[in-house]
C-alpha positions in Angstrom: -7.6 2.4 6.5 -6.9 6.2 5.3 -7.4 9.7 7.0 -9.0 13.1 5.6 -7.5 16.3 7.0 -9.1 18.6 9.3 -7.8 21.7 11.1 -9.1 20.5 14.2 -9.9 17.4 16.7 -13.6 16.5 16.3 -15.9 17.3 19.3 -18.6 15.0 21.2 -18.2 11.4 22.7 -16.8 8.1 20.9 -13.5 8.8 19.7 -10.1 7.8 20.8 -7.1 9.8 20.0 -3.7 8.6 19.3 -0.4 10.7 18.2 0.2 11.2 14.4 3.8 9.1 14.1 5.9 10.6 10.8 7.5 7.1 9.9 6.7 4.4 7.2 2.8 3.1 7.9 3.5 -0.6 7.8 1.3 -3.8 8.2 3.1 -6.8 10.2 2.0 -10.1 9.2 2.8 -13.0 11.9 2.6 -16.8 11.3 4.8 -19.0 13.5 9.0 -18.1 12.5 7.9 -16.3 9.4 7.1 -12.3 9.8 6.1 -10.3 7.0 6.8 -6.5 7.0 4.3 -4.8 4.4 4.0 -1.1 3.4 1.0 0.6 2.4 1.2 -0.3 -1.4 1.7 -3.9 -0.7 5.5 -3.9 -1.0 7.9 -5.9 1.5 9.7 -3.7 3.9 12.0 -6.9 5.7 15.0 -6.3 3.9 15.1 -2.2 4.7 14.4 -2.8 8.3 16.2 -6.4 9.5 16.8 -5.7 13.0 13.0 -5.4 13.3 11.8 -9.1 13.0 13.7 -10.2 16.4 11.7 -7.9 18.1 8.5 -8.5 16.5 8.7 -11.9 17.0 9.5 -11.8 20.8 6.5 -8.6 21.0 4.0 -10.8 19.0 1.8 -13.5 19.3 2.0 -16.3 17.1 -0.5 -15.7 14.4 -1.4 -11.9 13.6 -1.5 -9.0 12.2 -1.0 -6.0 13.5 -1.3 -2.8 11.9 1.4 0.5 12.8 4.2 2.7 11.8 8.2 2.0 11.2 9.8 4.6 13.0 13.5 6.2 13.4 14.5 8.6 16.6 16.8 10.1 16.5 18.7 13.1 18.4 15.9 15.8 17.6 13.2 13.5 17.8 11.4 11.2 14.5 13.8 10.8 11.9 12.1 10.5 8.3 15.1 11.5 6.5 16.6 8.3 8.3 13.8 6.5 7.2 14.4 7.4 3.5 18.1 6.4 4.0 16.7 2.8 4.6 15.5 2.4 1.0 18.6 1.2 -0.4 19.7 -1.8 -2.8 22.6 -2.8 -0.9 22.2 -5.0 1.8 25.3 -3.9 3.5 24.3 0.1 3.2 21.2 -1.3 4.9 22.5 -3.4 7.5 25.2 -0.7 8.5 22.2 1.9 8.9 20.4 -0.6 10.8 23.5 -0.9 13.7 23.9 3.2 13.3 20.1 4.4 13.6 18.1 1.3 14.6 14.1 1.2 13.8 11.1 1.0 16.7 7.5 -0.3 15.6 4.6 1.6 17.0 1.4 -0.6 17.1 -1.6 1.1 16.9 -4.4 -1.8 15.7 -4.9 -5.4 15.8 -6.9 -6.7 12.6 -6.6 -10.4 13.1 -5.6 -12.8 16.0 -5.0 -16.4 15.5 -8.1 -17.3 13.0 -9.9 -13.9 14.3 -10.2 -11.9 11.4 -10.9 -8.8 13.5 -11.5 -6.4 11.0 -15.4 -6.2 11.2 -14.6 -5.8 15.1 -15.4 -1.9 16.6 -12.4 0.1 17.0 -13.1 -0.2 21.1 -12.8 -4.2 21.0 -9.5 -4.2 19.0 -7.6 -1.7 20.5 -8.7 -3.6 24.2 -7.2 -6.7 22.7 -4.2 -5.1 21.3 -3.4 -3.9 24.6 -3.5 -7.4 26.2 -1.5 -8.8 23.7 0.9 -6.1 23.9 1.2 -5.8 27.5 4.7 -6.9 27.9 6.3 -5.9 24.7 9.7 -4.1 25.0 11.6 -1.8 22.8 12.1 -1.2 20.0 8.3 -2.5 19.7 5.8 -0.4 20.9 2.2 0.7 22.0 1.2 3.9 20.9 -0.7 6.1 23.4 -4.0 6.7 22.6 -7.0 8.6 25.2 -10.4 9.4 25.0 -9.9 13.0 26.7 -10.3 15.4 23.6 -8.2 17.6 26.1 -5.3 15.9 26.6 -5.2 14.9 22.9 -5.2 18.8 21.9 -2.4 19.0 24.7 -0.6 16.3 22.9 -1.1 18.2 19.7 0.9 21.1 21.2 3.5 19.8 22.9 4.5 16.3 20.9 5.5 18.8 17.8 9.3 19.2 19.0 9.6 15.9 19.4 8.8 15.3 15.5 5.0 14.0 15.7 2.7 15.2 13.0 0.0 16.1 15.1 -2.7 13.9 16.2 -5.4 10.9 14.3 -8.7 10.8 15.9 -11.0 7.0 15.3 -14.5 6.5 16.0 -14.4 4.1 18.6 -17.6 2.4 17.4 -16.4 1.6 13.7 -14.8 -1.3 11.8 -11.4 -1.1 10.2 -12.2 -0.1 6.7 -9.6 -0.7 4.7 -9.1 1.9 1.4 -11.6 4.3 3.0 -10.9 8.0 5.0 -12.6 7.0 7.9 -9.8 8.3 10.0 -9.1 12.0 10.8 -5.8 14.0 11.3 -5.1 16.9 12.4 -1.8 18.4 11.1 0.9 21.2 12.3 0.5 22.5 8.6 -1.5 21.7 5.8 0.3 19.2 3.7 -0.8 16.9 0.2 0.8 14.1 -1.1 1.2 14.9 -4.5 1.7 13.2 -7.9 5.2 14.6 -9.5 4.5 14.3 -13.2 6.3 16.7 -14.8 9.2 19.7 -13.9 10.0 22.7 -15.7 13.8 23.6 -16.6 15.3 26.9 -14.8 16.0 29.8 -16.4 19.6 29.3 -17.1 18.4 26.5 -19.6 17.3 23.3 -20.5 19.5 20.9 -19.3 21.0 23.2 -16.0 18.9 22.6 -13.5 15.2 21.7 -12.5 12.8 24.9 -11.9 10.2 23.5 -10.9 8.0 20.1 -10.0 4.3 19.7 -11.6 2.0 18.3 -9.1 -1.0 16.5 -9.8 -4.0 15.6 -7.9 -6.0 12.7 -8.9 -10.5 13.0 -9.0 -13.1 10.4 -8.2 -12.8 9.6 -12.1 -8.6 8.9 -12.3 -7.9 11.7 -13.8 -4.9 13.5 -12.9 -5.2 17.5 -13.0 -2.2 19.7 -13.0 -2.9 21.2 -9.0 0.1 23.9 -9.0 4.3 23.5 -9.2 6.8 23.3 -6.5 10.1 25.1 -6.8 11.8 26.5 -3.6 14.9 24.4 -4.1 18.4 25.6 -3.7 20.6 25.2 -6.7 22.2 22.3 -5.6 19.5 20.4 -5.3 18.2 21.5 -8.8 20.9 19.8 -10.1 20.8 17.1 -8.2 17.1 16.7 -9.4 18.4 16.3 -13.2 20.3 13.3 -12.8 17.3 11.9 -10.0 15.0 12.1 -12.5 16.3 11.4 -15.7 15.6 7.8 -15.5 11.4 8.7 -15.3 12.2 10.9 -18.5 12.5 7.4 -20.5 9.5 7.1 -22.7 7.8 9.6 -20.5 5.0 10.6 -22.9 3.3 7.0 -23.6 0.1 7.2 -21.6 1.2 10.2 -20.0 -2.1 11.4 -18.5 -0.9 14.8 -19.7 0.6 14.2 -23.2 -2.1 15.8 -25.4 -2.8 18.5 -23.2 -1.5 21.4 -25.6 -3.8 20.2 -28.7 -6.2 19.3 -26.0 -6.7 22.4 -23.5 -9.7 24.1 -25.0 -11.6 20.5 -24.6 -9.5 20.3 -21.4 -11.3 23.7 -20.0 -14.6 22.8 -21.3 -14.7 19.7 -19.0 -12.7 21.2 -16.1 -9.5 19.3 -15.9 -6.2 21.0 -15.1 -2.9 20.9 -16.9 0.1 22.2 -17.0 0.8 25.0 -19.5 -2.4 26.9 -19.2 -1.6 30.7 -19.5 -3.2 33.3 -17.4 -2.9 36.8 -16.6 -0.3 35.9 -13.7 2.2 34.0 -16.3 1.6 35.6 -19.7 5.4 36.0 -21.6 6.7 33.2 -19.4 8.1 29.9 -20.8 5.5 27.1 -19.9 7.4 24.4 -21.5 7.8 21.1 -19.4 9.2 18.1 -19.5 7.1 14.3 -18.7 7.9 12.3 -16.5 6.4 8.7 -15.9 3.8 9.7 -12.6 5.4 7.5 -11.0 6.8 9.4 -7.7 4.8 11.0 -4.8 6.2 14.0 -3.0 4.5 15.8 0.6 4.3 19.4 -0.2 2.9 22.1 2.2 0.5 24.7 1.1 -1.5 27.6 2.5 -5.3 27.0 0.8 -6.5 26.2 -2.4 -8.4 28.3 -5.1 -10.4 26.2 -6.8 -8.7 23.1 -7.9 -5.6 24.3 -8.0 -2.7 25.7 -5.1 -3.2 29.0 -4.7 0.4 29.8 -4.4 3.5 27.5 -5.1 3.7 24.7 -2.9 6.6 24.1 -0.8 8.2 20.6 -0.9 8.4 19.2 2.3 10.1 14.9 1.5 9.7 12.5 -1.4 7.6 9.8 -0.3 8.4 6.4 -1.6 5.9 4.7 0.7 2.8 6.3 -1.2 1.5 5.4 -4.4 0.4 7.7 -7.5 -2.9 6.3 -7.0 -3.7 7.5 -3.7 -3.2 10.6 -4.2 -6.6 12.3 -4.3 -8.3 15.4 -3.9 -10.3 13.9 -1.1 -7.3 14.4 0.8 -7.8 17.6 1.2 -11.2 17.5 2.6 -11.3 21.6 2.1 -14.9 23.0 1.4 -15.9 26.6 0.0 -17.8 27.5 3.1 -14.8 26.9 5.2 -12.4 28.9 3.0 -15.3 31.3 3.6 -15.3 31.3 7.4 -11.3 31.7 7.7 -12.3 35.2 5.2 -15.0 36.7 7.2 -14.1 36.9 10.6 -13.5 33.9 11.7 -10.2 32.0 13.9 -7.4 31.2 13.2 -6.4 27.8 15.3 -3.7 26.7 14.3 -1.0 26.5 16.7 2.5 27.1 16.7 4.8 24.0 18.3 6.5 24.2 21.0 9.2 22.4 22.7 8.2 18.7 24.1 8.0 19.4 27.7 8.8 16.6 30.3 5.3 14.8 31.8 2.9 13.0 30.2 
């Protein structure tokens, strides 16, 4: 099940809210001895998180599956950069993170006990039942608050930032788990888009130097992938770092490149509306567009102010890679941003969003 953005928590009855973890969304799969750690494109997370499947297996009933986030603390709060760390080929790297910066599991849904497939069951009725079953489970396995006070949620939403939460998720306690579909909604510190990285554009100093920029791309309801805008606020140390990351995508880059014919193409490529990169404007005439494929084969979180159209309206800021998402999935539904509501933050309207502040003891 995915989430659409929102700038803030929905009003009215029948919702719960639950804190917005920043880990590695992960489904755990329980039959007898054997536990099955799964990301969110289907891949098998055991190996990157070991000292996990103890705990899981003591937390857990026998037959299950349970639906959550893999998460690192560490002294400032959630780790993702630990996280990242974790997704290593060598099982001794691995296992020596695991004893330095162990994970925690928060649980958040129960989609199937025993032969209960519970997914047509309402949100109310699972999370009841994940509670029972989870009534005794002890750290590093966890419940994950969740209320039905809108007020305490936005509370949450405020104070939960300095301890590294992305905000808070609001369900509709009355609905099914739907897997594939933005039936969930969350409500971010920032605005943020997992983007497709496609392409990058040398620096200045040359080809070969450093990496200028990162082309994003969005993909529409058709799977087409549209050029959305760069990101390039990198020091130079990471730019060339970025030439030997990505050289390996670089390798027969152009075959099936969405993007490959998009000079020969770009009159056609107006005409219909998509976006590539390389289109000249007013704002970049006399500057070298040249850029170099890459397979789209990585995702990266940006952050961005608003859009203008289609596109970023300025360049967006890169926030984390993010291995756990694939090309696929990243949409313009996403973004769930409208005209009229661009409109409203013009003509007079609020401004709501909120800076953090530090996590304050209480609940």
């Amino acid at each position: 099940m995915l989430s659409s953005a929102a700038e803030r928590l929905p009003g009215g009855d029948g919702w719960l809210f639950e804190p917005k973890w920043d880990g590695f969304r992960t489904l755990v799969f329980r039959d007898g001895d054997d536990i099955l750690l799964q990301s969110r494109d289907e891949k098998p997370m055991n190996r990157y998180f070991p000292e996990l499947l103890a705990p899981l297996g003591r937390a857990l009933p026998e037959r299950c599956v349970v639906d959550g986030e893999v998460v690192i603390v560490g002294a400032a709060g959630l780790d993702f950069e630990a996280l990242l760390l974790r997704i290593h080929p060598a099982a001794s790297r691995v296992k020596l993170l695991a004893a330095q910066s162990p994970a925690s599991f928060v649980a958040w849904d129960l989609l199937a006990l025993g032969d209960e497939d519970l997914r047509e069951a309402p949100l109310a009725e699972r999370r009841e039942r994940l509670e029972r079953v989870l009534a005794d489970a002890e750290p590093p396995v966890h419940l994950s608050p969740a209320t039905r006070d809108r007020a305490l949620a936005e509370d949450w939403f405020r104070r939960f930032e300095g301890a590294g939460l992305d905000g808070v998720m609001a369900k509709r306690l009355d609905e099914p788990y739907r897997a594939g579909e933005r039936t969930m909604i969350k409500v971010k510190h920032s605005r943020t888009a997992d983007c497709v990285v496609a392409g990058f554009r040398w620096h200045k100093n040359g080809a070969g130097t450093m990496v200028g920029s990162l082309l994003l791309g969005l993909y529409d309801d058709d799977g087409t992938l549209h050029h959305v805008g760069v990101t390039a606020a990198f020091n130079n140390a990471v730019r060339k770092q970025l030439v030997t990351e990505l050289a390996p995508l670089r390798a027969n880059a152009l075959e099936g490149h969405p993007w490959r014919d998009w000079a020969d193409a770009q009159s056609e490529a107006t005409a219909t509306g998509q976006r590539m990169p390389g289109a000249s404007s007013r704002w970049n005439r006399g500057k070298d567009l040249s850029w170099e494929p890459i397979r789209p084969e990585r995702v990266c979180e940006v952050a961005y102010d608003h859009m203008q159209g289609t596109r970023f309206r300025h360049a967006a800021q890169f926030v984390r890679w993010r291995p756990d998402k694939r090309p696929r999935d990243c949409r313009y539904d996403q973004l769930e941003v409208t005209p009229a509501y661009e409109l409203e933050r013009v003509f007079g309207a609020r401004d709501s969003r909120r800076s953090g502040s530090k996590l304050r003891q209480g609940s």
